[in-house]
C-alpha positions in Angstrom: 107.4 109.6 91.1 106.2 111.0 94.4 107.1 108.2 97.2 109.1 105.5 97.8 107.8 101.7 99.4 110.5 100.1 102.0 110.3 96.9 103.6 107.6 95.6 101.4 105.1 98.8 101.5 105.7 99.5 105.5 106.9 102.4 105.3 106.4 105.1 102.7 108.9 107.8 101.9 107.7 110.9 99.9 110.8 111.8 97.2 112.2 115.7 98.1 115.1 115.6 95.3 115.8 113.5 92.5 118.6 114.0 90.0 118.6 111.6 86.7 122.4 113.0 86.2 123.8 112.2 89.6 121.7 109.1 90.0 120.5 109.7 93.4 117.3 110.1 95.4 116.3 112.2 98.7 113.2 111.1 100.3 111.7 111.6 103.9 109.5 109.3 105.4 106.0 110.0 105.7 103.1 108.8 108.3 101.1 107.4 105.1 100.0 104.1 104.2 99.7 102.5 100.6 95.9 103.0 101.2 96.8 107.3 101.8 98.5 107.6 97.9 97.8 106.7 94.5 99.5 103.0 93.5 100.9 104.7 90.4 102.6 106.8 92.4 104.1 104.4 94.8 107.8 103.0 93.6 109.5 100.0 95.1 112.8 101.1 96.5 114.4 98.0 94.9 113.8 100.0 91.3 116.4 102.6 92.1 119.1 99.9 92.6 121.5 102.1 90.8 121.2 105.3 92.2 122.2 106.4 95.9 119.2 106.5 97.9 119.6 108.5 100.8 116.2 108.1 103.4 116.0 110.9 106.1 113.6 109.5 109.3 111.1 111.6 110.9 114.2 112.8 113.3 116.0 114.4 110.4 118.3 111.2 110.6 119.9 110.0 107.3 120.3 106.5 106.0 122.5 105.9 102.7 121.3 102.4 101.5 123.7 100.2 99.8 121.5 97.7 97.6 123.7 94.8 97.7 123.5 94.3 101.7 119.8 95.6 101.4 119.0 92.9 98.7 120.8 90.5 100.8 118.6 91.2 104.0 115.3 91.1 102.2 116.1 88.2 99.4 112.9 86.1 99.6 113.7 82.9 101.0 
C-alpha cells in the first residue's frame, strides 16, 4: 500500500504511516495522477472505512475523515 484514491481517483494521497494496531492511516497528497503509479498500488479510500484516516493537503493542513458523512456525500445516486 503506497497511495490512497479520493473523490473517485482525483486526487491521490501517498500513505507516510500506517499502523494495523491503532487502525489508522497518514497520508499527504501528492501532484500524481492514476496514470503517474502502478494500479496495484492505488487503494480506494472507501477500503479503510474502519480506520482513522487522517489526509494532510499540500499546506500541511489536516483533515480527519469520518466515513459515515463521507459515504453519505459520495453515495452514488
Amino acid at each position: 500500500m503506497k497511495y490512497i484514491s479520493v473523490n473517485k481517483a482525483s486526487k491521490i494521497y501517498e500513505i507516510t504511516k500506517i499502523s494495523f494496531f491503532y487502525m489508522t492511516v497518514e497520508a499527504v497528497k501528492t501532484d500524481l495522477t492514476m496514470d503517474d503509479v502502478p494500479e496495484s498500488e492505488v487503494w480506494d479510500i472507501g477500503e479503510f472505512e474502519h480506520y482513522k484516516v487522517k489526509l494532510i493537503n499540500s499546506g500541511g493542513n489536516a483533515e480527519i475523515i469520518d466515513f459515515e458523512d463521507w459515504k453519505e456525500k459520495h453515495k452514488k445516486d
